[in-house]
C-alpha positions in Angstrom: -5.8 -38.7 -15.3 -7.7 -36.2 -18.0 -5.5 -35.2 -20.6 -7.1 -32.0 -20.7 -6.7 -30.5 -17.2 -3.6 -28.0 -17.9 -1.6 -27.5 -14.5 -2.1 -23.9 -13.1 1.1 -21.4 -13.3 1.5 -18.8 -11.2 -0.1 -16.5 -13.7 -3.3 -18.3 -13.5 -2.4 -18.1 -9.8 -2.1 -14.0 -9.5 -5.1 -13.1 -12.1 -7.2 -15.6 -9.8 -6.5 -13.8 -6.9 -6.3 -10.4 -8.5 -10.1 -11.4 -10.1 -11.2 -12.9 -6.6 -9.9 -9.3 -5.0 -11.6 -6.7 -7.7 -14.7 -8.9 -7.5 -14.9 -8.9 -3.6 -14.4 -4.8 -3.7 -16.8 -4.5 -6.3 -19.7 -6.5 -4.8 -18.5 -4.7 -1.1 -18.9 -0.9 -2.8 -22.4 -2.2 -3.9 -24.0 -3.7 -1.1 -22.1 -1.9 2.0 -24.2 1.6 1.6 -27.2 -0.5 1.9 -26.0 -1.8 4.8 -24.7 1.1 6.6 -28.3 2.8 6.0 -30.0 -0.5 7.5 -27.7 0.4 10.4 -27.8 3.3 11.3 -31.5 3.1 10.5 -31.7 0.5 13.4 -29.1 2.1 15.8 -29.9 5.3 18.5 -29.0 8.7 16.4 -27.9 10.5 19.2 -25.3 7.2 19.7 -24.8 7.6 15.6 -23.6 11.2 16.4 -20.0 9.7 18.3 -19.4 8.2 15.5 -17.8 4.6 15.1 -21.3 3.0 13.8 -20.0 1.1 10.2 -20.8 -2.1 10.5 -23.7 -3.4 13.5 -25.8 -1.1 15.5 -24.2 -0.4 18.8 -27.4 0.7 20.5 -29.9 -0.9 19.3 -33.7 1.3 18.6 -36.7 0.9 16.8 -37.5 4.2 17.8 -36.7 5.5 13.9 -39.2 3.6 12.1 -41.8 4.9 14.9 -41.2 8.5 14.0 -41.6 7.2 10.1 -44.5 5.3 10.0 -46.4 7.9 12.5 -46.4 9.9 9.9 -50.0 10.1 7.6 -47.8 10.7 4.9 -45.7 7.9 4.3 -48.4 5.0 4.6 -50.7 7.1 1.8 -47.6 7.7 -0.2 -47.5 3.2 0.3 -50.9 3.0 -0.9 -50.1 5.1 -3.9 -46.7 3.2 -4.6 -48.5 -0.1 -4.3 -51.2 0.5 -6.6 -49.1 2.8 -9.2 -46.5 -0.2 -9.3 -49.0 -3.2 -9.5 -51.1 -1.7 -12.0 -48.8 0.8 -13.9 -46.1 -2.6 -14.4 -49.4 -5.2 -15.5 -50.1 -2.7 -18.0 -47.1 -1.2 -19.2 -46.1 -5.5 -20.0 -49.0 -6.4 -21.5 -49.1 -3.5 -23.6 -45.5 -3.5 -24.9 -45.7 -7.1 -25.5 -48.5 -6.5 -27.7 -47.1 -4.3 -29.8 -43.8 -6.4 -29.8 -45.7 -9.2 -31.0 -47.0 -6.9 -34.0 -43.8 -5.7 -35.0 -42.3 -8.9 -34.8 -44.4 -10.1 -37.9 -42.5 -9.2 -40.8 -45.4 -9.1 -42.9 -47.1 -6.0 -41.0 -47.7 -3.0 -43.1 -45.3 -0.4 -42.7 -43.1 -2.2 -39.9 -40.1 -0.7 -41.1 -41.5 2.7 -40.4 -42.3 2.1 -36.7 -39.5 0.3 -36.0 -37.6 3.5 -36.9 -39.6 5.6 -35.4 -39.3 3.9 -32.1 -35.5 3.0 -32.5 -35.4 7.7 -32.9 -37.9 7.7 -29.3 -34.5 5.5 -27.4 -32.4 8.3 -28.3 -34.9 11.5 -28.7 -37.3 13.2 -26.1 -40.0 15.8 -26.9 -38.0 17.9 -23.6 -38.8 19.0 -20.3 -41.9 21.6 -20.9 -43.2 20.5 -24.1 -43.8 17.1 -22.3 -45.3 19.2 -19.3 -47.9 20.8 -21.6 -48.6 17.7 -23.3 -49.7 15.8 -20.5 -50.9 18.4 -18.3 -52.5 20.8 -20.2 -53.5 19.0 -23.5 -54.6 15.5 -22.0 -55.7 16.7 -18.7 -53.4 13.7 -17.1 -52.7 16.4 -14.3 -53.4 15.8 -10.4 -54.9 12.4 -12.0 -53.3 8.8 -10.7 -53.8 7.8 -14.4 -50.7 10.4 -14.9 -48.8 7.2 -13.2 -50.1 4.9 -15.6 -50.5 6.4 -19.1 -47.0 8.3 -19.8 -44.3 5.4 -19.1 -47.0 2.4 -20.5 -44.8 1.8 -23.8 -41.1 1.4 -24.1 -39.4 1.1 -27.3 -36.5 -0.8 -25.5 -38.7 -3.5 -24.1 -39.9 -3.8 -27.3 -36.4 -4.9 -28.4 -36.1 -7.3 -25.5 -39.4 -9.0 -26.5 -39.0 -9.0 -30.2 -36.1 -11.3 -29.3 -37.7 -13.6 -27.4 -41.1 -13.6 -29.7 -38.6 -14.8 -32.9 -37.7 -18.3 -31.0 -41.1 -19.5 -30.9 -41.4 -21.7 -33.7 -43.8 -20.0 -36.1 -45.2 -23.8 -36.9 -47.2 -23.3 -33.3 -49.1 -20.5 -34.4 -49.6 -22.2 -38.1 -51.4 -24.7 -36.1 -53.4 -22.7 -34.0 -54.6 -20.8 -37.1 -55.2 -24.2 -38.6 -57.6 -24.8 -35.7 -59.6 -21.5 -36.3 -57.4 -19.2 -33.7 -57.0 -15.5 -34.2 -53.8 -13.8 -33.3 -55.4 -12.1 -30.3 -56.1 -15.9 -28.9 -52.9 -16.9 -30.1 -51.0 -14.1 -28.3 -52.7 -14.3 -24.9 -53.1 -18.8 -25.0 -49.8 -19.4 -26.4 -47.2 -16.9 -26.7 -48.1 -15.2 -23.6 -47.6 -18.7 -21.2 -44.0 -19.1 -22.9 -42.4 -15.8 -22.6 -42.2 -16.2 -18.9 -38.5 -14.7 -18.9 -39.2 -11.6 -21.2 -42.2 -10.8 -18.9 -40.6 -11.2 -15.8 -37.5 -9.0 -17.0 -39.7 -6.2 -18.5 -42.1 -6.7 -15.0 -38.7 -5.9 -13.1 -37.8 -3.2 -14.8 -41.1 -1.6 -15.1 -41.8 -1.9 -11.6 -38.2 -0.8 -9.8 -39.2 2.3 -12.1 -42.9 3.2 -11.1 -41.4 2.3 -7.4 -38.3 4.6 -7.6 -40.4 7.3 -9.9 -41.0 10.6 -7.9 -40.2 13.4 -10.6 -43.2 12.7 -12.5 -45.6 13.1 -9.3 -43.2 16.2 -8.3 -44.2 17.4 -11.7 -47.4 16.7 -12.3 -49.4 16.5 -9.2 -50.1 18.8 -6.6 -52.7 16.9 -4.3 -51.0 15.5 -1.2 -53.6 12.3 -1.6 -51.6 11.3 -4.5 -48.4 11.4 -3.2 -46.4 8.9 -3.9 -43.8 7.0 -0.9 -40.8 8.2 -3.6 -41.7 12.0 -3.6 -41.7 11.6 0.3 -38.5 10.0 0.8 -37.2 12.8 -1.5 -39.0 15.6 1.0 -37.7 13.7 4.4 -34.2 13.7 2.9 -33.8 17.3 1.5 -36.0 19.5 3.9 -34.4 19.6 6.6 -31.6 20.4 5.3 -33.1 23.1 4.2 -35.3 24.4 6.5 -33.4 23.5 9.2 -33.5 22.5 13.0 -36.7 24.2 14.4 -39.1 22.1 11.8 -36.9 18.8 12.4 -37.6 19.2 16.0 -41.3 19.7 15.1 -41.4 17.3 13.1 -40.0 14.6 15.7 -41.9 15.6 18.5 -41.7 13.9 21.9 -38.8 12.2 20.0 -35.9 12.8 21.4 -33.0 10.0 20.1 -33.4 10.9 16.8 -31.5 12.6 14.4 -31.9 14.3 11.0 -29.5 11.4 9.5 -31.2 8.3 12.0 -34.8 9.5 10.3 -33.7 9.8 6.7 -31.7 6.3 6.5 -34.9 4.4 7.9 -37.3 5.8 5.4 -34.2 5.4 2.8 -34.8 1.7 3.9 -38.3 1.5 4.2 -38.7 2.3 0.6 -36.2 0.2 -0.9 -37.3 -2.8 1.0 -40.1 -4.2 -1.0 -37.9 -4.3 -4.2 -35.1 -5.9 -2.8 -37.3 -8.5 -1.4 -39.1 -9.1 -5.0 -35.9 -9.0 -6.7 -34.9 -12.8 -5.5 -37.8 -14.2 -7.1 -37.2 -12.9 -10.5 -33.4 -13.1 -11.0 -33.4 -16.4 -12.9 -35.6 -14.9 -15.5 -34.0 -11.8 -15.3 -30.8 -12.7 -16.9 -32.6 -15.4 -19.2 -34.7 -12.7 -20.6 -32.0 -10.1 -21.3 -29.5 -12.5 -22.9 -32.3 -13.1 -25.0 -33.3 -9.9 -25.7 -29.2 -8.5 -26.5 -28.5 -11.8 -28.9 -31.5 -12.2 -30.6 -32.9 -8.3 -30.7 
């Protein structure tokens, strides 16, 4: 018998179950909303309306994601989300791991200067309207989809995450690139690049679930309906009506009649957080690589 194995006492017994219980009501307060909007996204509204619909559809409808997706609306605002996320996330990576790379180098001029001056960006904003003005008026980003894709391109913090990762590749594999006549752009994108799987998957993530979830910056900047974004219309579906009340719900449903207000918002609530949690999966192991890696080493 091992030695080692201490017998369990009954206060290892109770913080077990005490950890087992906090746990279970933690992970239940997370993923039960999610739930309950898949549910009553998938069950009749006027049935929703009794009440007593908490954990399966009692009658079961696709008739809710027929009023969302009839709309012109929400399949541009897809286009838009698609496009701003693929190609707003490919850039914003590449970019801060490129300038990661450069400040990792302790032998860049002036490091310590933009390392501070990034470190003051984490915790200081230009504000609300001079930012407006900026990108608006000055740069002409306005009612542009480049708006999507310029502004949130470099993060300081990613920066941190990638700075840790870029210091445990042995410096002796770019010493022997150089040897072989390689220049630090062909060293960054042939061997550093390939190896930093986890830091790119982790700052892909959290670039992505950002342009995805982002609406304030098309409710700020653009105007033109063609650039709508599927964000910015789930923020409309669910505050309108409230708002503006029955008569334009009623138009807005049309021949629609086992709908409600509440059915309608949870399955476009669902419709746009459905491609994230799907992606999510895939990335998790190098999502919790690439942050340890980033907090111990950054």
């Amino acid at each position: 018998m091992n030695s080692g194995l201490r017998k369990q006492t009954v206060g290892d017994f109770i913080f077990n179950i005490t950890n087992i219980f906090v746990m279970a009501l933690i992970a239940f307060s997370t993923i039960y909303p999610f739930w309950y909007v898949l549910v009553i996204s998938f069950n009749s509204g006027i049935d929703t309306l009794k009440g007593g619909v908490y954990f399966f559809p009692r009658v079961w409808t696709l008739e809710n994601y027929y009023v969302v997706f009839k709309q012109k609306e929400i399949l541009q605002g897809f286009q838009i989300s698609i496009l701003r996320t693929i190609i707003g996330t490919i850039v914003s990576v590449f970019f801060t791991a490129m300038v990661a790379y450069a400040i990792s180098k302790k032998e860049l001029y002036m490091r310590k200067l933009y390392v501070t001056l990034g470190t003051i960006t984490m915790y200081f904003g230009g504000g609300l309207i001079s930012t407006y003005i900026l990108i608006s008026k000055w740069l002409g980003m306005g009612n542009k989809f480049i708006v999507y894709i310029i502004p949130p391109m470099f993060s300081f913090w990613g920066v941190v995450i990638f700075q840790g990762f870029f210091r445990e590749i042995p410096s002796s594999l770019e010493e022997s690139a150089k040897i072989d006549g390689a220049n630090e752009l062909y060293i960054f994108y042939k061997i550093v690049i390939p190896i930093a799987k986890p830091a790119l998957a982790t700052m892909a993530l959290f670039s992505g679930v950002g342009h995805w979830n982002s609406w304030f910056d098309n409710y700020l900047y653009v105007t033109s309906p063609k650039l709508q974004t599927l964000s910015l219309y789930l923020y409309k579906t669910v505050n309108q009506f409230s708002v503006r009340g029955k008569s334009e719900f009623e138009s807005f449903l049309g021949s629609s009649v086992s709908v409600t207000q509440l059915s309608v918002q949870c399955a476009t609530i669902f419709v746009a957080i459905f491609p994230i949690i799907m992606i999510y999966p895939f990335l998790q192991k190098y999502f919790v690589k690439g942050i340890m890696i980033g907090s111990v080493k950054g």
